[in-house]
C-alpha positions in Angstrom: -5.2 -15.9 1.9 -5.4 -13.4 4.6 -5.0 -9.8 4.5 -4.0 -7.3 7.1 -4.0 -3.6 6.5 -0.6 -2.5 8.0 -1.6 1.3 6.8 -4.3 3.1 5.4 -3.1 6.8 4.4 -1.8 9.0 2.4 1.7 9.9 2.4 0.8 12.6 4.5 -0.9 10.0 7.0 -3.7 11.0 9.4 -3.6 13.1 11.5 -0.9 15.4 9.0 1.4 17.4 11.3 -0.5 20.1 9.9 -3.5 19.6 12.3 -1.2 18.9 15.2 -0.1 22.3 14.8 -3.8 23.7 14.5 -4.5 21.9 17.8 -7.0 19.2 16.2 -10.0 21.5 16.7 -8.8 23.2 13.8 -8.8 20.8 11.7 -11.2 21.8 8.3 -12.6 18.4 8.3 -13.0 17.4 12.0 -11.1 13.7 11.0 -8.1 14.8 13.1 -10.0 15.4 16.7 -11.5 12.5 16.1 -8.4 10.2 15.7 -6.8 11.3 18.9 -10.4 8.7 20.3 -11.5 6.6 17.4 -8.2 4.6 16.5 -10.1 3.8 13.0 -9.6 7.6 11.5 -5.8 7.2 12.8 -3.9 5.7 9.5 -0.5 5.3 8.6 1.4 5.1 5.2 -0.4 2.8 3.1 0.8 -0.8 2.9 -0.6 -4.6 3.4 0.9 -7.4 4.6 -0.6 -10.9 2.6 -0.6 -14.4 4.3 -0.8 -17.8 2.4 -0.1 -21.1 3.3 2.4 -19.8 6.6 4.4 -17.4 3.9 4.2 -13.9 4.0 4.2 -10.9 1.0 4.5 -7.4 2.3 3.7 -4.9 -0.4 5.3 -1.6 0.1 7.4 -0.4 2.8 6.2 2.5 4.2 7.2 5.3 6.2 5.6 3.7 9.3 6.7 0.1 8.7 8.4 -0.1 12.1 5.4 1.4 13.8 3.0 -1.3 11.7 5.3 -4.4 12.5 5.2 -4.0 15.9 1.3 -3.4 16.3 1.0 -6.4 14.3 3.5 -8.4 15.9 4.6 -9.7 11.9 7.0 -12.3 12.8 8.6 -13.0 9.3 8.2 -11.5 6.0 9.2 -14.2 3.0 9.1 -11.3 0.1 8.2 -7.8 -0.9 6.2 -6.3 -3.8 7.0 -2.3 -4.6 3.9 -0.8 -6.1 6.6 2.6 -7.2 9.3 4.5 -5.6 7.8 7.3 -3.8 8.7 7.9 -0.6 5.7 6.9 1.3 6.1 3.6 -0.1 9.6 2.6 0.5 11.3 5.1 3.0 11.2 2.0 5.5 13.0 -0.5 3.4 15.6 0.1 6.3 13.9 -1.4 8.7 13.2 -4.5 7.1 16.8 -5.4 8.2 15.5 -7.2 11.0 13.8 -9.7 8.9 16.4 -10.9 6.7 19.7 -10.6 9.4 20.0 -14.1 9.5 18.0 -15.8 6.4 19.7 -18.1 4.1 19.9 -15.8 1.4 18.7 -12.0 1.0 15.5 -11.2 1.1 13.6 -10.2 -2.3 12.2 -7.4 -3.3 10.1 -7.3 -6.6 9.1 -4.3 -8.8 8.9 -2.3 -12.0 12.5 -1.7 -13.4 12.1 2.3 -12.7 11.1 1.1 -9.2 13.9 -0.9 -8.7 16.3 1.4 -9.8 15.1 3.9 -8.0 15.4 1.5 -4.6 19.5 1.3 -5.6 18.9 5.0 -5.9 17.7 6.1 -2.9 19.7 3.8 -0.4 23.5 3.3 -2.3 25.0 2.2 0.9 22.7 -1.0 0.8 24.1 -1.6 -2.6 27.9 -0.6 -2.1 30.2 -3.4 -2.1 33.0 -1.8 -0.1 30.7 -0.8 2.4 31.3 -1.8 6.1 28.9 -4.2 7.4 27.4 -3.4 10.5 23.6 -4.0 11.8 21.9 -1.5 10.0 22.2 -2.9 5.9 19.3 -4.9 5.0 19.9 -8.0 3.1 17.7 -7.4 -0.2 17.9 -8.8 -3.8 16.4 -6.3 -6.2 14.0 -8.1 -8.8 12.9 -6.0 -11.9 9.5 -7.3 -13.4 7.2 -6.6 -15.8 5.2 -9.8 -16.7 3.1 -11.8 -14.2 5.1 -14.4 -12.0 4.7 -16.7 -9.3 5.6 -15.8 -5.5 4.7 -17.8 -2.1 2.6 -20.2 -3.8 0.7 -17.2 -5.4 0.5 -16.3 -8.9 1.4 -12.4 -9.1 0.4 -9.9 -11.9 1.5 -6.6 -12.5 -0.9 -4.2 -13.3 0.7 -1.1 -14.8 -1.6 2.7 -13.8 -1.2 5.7 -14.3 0.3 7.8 -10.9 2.2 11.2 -11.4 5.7 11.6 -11.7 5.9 7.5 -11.3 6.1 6.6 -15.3 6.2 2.8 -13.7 3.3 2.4 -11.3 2.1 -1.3 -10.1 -1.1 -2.5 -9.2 -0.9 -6.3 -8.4 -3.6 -8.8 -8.9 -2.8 -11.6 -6.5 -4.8 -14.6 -7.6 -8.6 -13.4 -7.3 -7.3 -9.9 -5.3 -6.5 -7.1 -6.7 -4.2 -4.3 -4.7 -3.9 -0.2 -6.4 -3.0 2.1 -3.6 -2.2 5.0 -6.1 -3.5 5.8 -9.5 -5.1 8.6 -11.2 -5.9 6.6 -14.1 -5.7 2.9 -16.0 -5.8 1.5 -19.6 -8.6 -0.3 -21.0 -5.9 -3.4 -21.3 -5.1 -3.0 -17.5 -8.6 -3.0 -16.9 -9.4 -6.4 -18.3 -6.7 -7.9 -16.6 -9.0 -6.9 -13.1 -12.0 -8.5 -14.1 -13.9 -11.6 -11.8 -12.6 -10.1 -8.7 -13.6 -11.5 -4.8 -11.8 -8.5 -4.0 -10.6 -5.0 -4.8 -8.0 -2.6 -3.0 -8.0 0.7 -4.3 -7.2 4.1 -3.9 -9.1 6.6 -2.9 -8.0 10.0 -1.4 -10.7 11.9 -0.5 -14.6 12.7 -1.3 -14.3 15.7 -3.5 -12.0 18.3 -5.3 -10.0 16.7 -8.1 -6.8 15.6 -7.9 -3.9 15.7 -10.2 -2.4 12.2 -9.0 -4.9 10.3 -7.0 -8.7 9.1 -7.4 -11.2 10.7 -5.8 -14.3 9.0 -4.2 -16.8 9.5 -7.1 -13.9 8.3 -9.4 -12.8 5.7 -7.4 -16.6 4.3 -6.5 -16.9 4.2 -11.0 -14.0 2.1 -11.3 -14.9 -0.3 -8.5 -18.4 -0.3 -10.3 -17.3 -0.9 -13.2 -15.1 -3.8 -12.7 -17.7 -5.4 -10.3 -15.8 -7.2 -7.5 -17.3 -9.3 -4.9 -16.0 -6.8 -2.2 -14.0 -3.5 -2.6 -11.9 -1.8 0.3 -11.0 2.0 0.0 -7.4 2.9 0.8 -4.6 5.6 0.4 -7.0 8.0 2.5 -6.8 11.9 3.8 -8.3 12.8 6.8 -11.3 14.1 4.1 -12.8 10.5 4.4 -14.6 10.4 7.7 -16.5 6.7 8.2 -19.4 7.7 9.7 -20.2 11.0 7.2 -19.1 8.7 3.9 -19.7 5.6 4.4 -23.1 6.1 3.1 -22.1 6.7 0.0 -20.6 3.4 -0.8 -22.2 0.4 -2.3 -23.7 -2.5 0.5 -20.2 -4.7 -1.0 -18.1 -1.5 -0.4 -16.3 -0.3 2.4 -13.2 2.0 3.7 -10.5 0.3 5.0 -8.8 0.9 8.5 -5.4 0.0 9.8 -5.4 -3.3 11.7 -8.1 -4.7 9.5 -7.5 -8.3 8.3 -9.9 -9.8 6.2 -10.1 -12.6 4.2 -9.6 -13.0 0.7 -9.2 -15.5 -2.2 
């Protein structure tokens, strides 16, 4: 199974328009001048893009999608995975058009049942039956889960945490690799369901300052600890997390994530 890191960010993304408007230099944690050289500290919305026997599971569609298809040149998507229904994770379900214009049959997209809802929600005219078909509708199937399935040869489990205002967040453990982009907390029973690991992808927005939503580093570097993976990749960043300046803080099997990486994973 190979896994590519389409984005890496918050919904905000780095560099936030914020420090744009300060000029970069301005920037309180320096991550932003540094972006407009080191592409590494540049990340889009978050989002991964899994491979597995030619088949291909995208998991969230973020606000960049058309940006990260293009850089990665992804030249099919079979399915999609909805972690929740905020907007940084599925404000680019429009663009996903392109890959299901001329399937067999529509192209489907899995997810809690708030998440799901919420996808009919925010984008009626997908759903509308009198609608007037043009190019720009997307072709999707809307599939409400709450129990593990299986997907591309893959055997997919939900793993329910604990995000704001999202009362039905999704992890997913895909075979021995577990993705959590956003979380602020999980159950002991969700827990368990993470444990023998080759590899972790978790949240982690930014070194310090508590957060009402999100895990911070020192929270984030206890979970991962805790349920002891082989290899554990930080995602969902601010432009707080600076590589060089943090990444001493992580464990030697530890590491922040980039967009463009693609690793391998079981």
């Amino acid at each position: 199974m190979n896994i590519t890191f389409l984005g890496t960010g918050t919904s905000h993304g780095v560099p936030p328009i914020e420090c744009m408007l300060l000029r970069y230099e301005r920037c309180p944690t320096g991550v932003c001048l540094k972006s407009l050289t080191d592409p590494r500290h540049r990340r889009t919305r978050s989002s991964i893009l899994v491979e597995h026997d030619s088949r291909r599971i995208l998991i969230d569609v973020s606000s960049d999608f058309r940006e990260q298809a293009l850089r990665e040149q992804v030249p099919s998507i079979d399915a999609v995975l909805i972690t929740h229904a905020h907007s940084d994770h599925i404000s680019g379900i429009p663009d996903i058009r392109s890959y299901a214009k001329d399937a067999a049959r529509p192209l489907p997209l899995y997810g809690s049942p708030e998440s799901m809802d919420a996808v009919r929600e925010s984008f009626p005219y997908v759903f509308d039956p009198n609608a007037v078909v043009g190019g720009g509708i997307p072709r999707i199937a809307l599939n409400p889960i709450d129990e593990p399935f299986d997907l591309c040869g893959l055997r997919i489990t939900p793993v329910p945490v604990t995000h704001g205002g999202a009362r039905q967040c999704y992890g997913y453990r895909i075979g021995n690799t577990a993705y959590i982009p956003d979380m602020k907390s999980i159950s002991p029973a969700a827990q368990e369901s993470l444990q023998n690991l080759d590899c972790l992808i978790l949240n982690c927005l930014r070194p310090e300052r508590e957060h009402s939503t999100h895990m911070i580093l020192s929270q984030s570097l206890s979970l991962a600890r805790a349920l002891n993976p082989k290899r554990c990749y930080f995602i969902h960043m601010s432009h707080d997390i600076d590589y060089e300046r943090h990444s001493a803080l992580l464990d030697d099997r530890m590491a922040f994530s980039h967009d463009g990486l693609s690793i391998e994973a079981a």
